[in-house]
LUMDO-924302 format. One record per residue (C-alpha): z negated, x, y; residue in one letter; residue number from 1. Coordinates in steps of 0.1 Angstrom, whole numbers, plus 2048, in hexadecimal, padded with zeros to 3 digits. Last residue first. Example, Ala and Ser with C-alpha at 12.3 -4.5 7.8 and 13.67 -1.06 7.14 Angstrom:
<nodes>
c3  c1  c2  type  seq
7B9  889  7F5  S  2
7B2  87B  7D3  A  1
</nodes>
This chain:
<nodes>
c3  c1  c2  type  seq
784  89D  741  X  282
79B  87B  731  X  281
78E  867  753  X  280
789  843  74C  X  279
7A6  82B  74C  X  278
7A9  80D  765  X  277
7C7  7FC  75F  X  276
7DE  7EC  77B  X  275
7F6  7D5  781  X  274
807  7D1  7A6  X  273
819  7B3  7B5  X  272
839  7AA  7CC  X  271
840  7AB  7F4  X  270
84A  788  7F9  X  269
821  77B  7F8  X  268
807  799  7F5  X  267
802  7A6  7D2  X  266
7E4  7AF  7B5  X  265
7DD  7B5  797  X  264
7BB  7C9  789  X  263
7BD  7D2  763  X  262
798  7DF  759  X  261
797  7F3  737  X  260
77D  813  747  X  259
768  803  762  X  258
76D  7F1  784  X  257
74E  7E5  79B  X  256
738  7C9  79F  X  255
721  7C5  7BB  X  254
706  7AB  7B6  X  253
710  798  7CD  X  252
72D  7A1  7D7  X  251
73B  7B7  7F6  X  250
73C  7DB  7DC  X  249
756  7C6  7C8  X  248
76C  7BE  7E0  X  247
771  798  7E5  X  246
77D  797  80E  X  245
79E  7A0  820  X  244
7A8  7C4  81F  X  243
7B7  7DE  837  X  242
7D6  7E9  849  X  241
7E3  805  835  X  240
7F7  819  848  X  239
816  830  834  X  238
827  84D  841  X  237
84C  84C  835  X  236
85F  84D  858  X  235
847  863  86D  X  234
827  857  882  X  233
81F  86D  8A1  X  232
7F8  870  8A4  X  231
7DD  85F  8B8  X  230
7F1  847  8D1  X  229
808  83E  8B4  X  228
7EB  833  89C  X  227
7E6  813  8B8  X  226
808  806  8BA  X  225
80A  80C  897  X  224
7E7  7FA  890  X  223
7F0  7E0  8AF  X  222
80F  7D5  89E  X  221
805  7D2  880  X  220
7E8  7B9  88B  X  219
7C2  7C5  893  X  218
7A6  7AB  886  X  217
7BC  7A2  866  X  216
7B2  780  860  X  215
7D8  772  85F  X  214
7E3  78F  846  X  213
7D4  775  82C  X  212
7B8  773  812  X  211
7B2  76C  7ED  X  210
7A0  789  7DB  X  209
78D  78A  7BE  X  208
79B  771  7A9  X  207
796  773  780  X  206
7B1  782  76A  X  205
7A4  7A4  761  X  204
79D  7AD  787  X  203
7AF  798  79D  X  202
7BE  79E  7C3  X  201
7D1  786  7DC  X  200
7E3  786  7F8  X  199
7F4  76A  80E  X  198
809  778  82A  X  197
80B  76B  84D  X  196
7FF  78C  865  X  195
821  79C  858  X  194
837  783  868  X  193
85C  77B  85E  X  192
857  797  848  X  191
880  79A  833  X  190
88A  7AD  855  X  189
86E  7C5  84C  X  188
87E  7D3  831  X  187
868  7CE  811  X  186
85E  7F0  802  X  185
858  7E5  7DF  X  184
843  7E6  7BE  X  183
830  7F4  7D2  X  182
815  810  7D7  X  181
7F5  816  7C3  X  180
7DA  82C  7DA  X  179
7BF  839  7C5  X  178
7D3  849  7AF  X  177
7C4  86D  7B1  X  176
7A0  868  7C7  X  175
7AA  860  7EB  X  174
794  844  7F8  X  173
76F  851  7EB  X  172
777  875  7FB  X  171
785  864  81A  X  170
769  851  824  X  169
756  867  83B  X  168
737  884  834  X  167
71C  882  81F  X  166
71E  86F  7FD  X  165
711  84D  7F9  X  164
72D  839  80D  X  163
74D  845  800  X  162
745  859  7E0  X  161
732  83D  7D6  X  160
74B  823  7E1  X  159
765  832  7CD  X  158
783  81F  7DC  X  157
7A3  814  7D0  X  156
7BB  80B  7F2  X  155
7D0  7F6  7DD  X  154
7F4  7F0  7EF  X  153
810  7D5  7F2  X  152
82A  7DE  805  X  151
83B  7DA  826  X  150
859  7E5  83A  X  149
870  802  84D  X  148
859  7FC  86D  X  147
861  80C  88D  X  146
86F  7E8  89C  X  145
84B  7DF  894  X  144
83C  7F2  8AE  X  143
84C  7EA  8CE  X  142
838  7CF  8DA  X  141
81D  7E0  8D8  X  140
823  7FF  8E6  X  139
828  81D  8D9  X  138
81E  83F  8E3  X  137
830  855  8BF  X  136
841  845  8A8  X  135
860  857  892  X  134
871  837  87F  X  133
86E  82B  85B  X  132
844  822  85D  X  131
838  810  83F  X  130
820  7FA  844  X  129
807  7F2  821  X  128
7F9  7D1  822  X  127
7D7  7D9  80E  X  126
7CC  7C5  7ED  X  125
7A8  7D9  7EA  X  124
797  7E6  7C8  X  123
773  7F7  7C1  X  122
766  818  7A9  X  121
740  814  7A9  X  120
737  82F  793  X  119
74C  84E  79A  X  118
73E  86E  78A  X  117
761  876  77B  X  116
77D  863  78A  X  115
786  840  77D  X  114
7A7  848  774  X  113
7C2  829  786  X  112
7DE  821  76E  X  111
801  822  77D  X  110
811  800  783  X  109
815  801  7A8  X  108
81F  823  7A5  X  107
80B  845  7B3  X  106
7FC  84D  7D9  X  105
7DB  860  7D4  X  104
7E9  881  7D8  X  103
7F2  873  800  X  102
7D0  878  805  X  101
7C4  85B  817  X  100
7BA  85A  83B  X  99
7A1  844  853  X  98
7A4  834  86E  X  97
78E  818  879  X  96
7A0  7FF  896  X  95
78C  7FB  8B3  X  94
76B  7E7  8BA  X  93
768  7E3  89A  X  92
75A  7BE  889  X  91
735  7C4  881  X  90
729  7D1  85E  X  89
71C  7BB  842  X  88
734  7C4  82B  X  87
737  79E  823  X  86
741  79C  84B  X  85
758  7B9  850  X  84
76D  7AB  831  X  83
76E  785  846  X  82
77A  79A  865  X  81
794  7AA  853  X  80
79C  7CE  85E  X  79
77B  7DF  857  X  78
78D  800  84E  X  77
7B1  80C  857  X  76
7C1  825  83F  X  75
7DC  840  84A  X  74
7EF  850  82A  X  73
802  86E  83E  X  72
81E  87D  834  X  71
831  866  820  X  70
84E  877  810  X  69
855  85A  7F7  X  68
855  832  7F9  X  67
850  81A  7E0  X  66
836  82B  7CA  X  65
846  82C  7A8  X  64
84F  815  791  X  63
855  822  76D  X  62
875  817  759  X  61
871  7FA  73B  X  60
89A  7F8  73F  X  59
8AE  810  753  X  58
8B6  80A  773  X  57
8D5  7FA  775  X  56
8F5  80C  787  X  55
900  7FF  7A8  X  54
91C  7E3  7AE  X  53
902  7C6  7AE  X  52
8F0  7D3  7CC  X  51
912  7D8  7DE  X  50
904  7E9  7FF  X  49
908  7E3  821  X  48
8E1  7DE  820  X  47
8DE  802  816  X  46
8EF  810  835  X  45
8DD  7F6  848  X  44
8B6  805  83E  X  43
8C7  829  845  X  42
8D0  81C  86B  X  41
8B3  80D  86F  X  40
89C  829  863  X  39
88B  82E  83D  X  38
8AA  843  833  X  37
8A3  85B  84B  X  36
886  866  839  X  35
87C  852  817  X  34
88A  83E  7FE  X  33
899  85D  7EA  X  32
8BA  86D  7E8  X  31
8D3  857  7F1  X  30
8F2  847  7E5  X  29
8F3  850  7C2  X  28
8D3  851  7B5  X  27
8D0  82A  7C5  X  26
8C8  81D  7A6  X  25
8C7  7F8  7A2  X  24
8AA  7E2  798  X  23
8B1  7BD  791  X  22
8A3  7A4  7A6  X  21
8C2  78E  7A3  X  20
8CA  798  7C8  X  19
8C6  7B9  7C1  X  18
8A8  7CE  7C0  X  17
8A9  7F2  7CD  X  16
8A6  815  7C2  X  15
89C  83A  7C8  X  14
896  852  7AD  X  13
872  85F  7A8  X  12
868  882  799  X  11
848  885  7A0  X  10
839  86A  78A  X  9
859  864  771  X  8
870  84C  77E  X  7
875  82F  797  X  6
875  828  7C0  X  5
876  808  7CD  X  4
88A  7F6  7EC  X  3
88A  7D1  7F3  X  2
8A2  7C4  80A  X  1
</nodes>
């Protein structure tokens, strides 16, 4: 099942593709893709539905991010041992955390502002988890029946603000738009194995990225195992599980995103983003 929101920025509706890949408007059966309606037992209500039956979403209508209500935008650094290698830094010993202002979250097809003073604004094609259940002390082999699903996510980055400023990366992860969301949530029963999905990046039509889930250094379900020992996930709360290799601030000689950029980008079953880079109008 693949589950979307749509709309106006703030004022999202909830929605879902049928089996034609049309979008349908959920308005009417719940409120948002978010909360309860991220557990089991909300995920089964909506399979039981007629797809067809529901109302089409209008024409030409905005994406927005694919979930709503997410409390807390958790990031994981390093993450692909072939990323940790053109950064030049060793493979972590644990899992790096950090967090992303949920302000940053907007629609896969939003255009990203390059913020004002930023000068090496950089992309990464991120599996996004989406927790549906309350997780707190997991284990391993529980974690992925507290999953609602996937998504495709691009953890933006100002690496200037990240690396050459004082303090820790948040301020050059969480800039407005810096974190792209969708096109879908995609239930995890349609992820026969998240650690097997191709995923790929391009900035104006030329490969960036090309890498798989397979290199990931920590699995999806070590990172929730792993976040739960630290702080109680909620349905809605997003991790993003890192990026493969090709960022701009790993070549040589770095290149970085300006003003009329498009960046695209997807992971394999879970759909593709588009977007523009625009400077900032202040």
């Amino acid at each position: 099942m693949k589950l979307l929101r749509w709309g106006p920025a703030g004022a999202e509706r909830p929605g879902m593709l049928d089996g034609a890949g049309r979008m349908r408007d959920l308005s009417g059966v719940v409120d948002d893709i978010a909360g309860a309606v991220l557990s089991d037992e909300g995920l089964d209500r909506l399979r039981g539905l007629d797809a067809a039956a529901l109302p089409e979403v209008p024409e030409g209508s905005r994406l927005g991010p694919c979930v709503g209500g997410t409390g807390k935008f958790v990031c994981i650094g390093l993450n692909f041992a072939d990323h940790a290698a053109e950064a030049g830094l060793p493979v972590p010993p644990e899992p790096v955390i950090f967090l992303k202002a949920t302000s940053a979250i907007c629609g896969p097809e939003d255009a990203v502002v390059i913020p004002r003073g930023a000068v090496k604004t950089d992309w990464e094609v991120e599996l996004a988890v989406i927790i549906g259940t309350r997780a707190k002390y997991l284990t391993e082999a529980e974690a992925l029946a507290y999953v609602a699903g996937y998504a495709v996510a691009n953890d933006v980055s100002e690496r200037a603000f990240q690396s050459e400023r004082a303090g820790q990366w948040t301020k050059g992860k969480s800039c407005d738009g810096f974190g792209p969301l969708g096109p879908w949530l995609v239930t995890r029963d349609e992820v026969a194995d998240p650690q097997a999905l191709e995923m790929w990046l391009t900035v104006n039509g030329e490969t960036m990225q090309a890498g798989s889930t397979a290199t990931m250094v920590y699995g999806v379900a070590h990172l929730v195992s792993y976040l739960s020992q630290f702080m109680t996930l909620h349905p809605g709360d997003v991790i993003s599980t890192g990026t493969p290799p090709g960022v701009g601030m790993g070549m040589t000689p770095q290149r970085f995103l300006k003003p009329g950029d498009v960046m695209e980008l997807g992971i394999a079953g879970l759909g593709r983003q588009r977007q523009a880079l625009v400077a900032d109008p202040g």
